[in-house]
N, C-alpha and C positions, 0 to 999 in steps of 0.2 A: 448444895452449897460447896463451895472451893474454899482453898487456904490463900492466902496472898503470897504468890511467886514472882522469880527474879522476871518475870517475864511485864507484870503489870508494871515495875519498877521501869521496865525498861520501853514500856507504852508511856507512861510518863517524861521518860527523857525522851523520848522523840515528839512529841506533843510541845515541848519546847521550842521546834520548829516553827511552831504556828503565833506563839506569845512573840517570839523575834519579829517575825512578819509583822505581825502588827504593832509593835516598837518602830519596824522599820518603814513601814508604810506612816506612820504618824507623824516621824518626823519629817521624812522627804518630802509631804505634804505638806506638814504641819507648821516647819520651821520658816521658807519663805512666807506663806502668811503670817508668821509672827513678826520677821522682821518690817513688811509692811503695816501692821501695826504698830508696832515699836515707832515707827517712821512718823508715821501720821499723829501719834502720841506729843511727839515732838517736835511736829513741824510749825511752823507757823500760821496754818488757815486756823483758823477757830472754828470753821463746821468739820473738818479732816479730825481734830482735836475730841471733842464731840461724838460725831459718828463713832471713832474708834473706843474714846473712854464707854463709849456706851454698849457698845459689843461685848468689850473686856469684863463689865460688868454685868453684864446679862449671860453669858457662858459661865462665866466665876460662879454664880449664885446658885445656878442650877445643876445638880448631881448627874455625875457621870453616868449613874448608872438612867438616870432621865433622860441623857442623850443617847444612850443605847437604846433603850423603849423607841423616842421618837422618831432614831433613823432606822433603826429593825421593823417598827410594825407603822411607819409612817410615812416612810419615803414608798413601799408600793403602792401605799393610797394614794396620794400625792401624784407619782409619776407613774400610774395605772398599768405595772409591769413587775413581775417579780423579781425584787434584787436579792443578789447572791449575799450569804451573810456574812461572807467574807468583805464585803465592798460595805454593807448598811457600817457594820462594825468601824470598818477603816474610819468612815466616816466621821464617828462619834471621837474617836480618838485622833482625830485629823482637827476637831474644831477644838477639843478639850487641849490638845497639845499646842493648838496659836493662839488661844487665849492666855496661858499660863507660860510661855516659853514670849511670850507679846510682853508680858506685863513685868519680866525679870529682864527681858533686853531695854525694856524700856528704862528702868530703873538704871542700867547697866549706861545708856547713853544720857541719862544726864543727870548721872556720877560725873564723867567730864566736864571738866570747868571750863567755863565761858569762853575763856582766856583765852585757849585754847582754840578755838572756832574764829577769834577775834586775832590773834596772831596769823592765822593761814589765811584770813581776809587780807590782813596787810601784805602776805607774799603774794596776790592775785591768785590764789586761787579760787575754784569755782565752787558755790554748795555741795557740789556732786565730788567731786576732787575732796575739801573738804571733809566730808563724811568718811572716805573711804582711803583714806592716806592718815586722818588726823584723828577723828572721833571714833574710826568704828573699832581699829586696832586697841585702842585704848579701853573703849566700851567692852571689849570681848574680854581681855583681860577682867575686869571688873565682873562680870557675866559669869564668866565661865565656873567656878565652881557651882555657882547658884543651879547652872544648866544642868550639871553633871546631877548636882540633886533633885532637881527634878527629873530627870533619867530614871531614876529610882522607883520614884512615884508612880511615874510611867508603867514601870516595868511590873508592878504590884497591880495597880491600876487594870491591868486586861483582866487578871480575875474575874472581874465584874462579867467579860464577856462569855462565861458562862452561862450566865442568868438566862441570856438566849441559846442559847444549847450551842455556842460554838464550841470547837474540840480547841480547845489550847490546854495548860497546864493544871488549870484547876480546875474544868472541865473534866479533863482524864481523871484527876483524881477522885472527882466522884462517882465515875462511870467503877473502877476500882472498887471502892467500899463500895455499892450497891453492888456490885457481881460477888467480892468476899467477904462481905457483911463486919468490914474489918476497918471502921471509919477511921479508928485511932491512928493504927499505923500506914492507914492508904493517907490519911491528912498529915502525921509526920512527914511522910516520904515530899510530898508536895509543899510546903515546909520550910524543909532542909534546903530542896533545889533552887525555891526562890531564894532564900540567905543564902544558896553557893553562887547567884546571880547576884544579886545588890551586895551584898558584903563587901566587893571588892571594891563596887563603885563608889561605894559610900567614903571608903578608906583612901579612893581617889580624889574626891571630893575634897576631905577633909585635910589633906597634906596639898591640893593646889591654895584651898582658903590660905592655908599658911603662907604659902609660897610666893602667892601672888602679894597678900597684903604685906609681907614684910619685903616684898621688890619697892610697891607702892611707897 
């Protein structure tokens, strides 16, 4: 048995590399399909309407860490190939992130008042013109903190990808205490890194909410 050295400390902050990746693969995934959801939330088919509330609601219900199971030990069944658990993982956090980043823009476009929509009708413009000159500037304002917290969530969120043994932060930390048998301060250290990650965003968050609603 070993003591806990600067060096596990510093296996841990490089393992941070991998939590970002997969922060960053979820959203550049994750956010256009949320916006198409958000879309079809709002649009006017009643089966697009439908379809989407029902997606939104069937990812919501089910645990993140259920969506790791079933794209880790599900998708090679499924598509009779071993996938990388880099990609199964993306995966889950790719669907968990359009359903929950879907259901705050969605909110966020129609916070926008009617009016609104019905005015840029009157200057001839088009639905598509519309959306993206009138409603989405507006929606994103409205959004955007919300986003920013869910970032957060996000960001805590990979944990989970642990449970399949991938190397991210909280992973590291337990490969840590089982090598120094020093669970305490190997799960301080892991901890602290995530509050020196969310902390800031959160306090991002919290002063755009201000910001924004008292622009509003």
């Amino acid at each position: 048995m070993r003591g806990f050295t600067i060096s596990d400390f510093l296996t841990m902050l490089a393992a941070v590399q991998w939590t970002a990746t997969l922060v960053v693969l979820a959203l550049a995934f994750g956010a256009p399909l949320a916006l198409l959801l958000a879309r079809m939330c709002t649009g006017r088919s009643w089966i697009a309407r439908l379809v989407a509330t029902g997606i939104l609601q069937l990812v919501q219900g089910v645990p993140v860490l259920g969506l790791l199971m079933f794209f880790y030990f599900g998708m090679p069944v499924f598509l009779g190939i071993q996938v990388p658990a880099l990609v199964s993982v993306g995966a889950a956090f790719t669907i968990f992130t359009a359903a929950f980043l879907g259901e705050i823009w969605r909110g966020g476009i129609q916070a926008v008042h009617v009016a609104q929509a019905e005015a840029a009708a009157c200057l001839g413009l088009t639905r598509w013109q519309t959306f993206r000159h009138v409603i989405a500037p507006q929606a994103f304002r409205i959004a955007l903190p919300a986003t920013v917290g869910f970032l957060v969530q996000l960001i805590k969120n990979t944990s989970l990808a642990s449970v399949v043994g991938f190397v991210e932060l909280a992973r590291a930390g337990q490969l840590a205490s089982a090598a120094t048998f020093q669970p305490l301060l190997s799960y301080a250290c892991v901890a602290a890194i995530y509050f020196a990650l969310c902390f800031p965003l959160t306090l991002w968050s919290r002063s755009l909410e201000d910001k924004l609603n008292g622009a509003r």
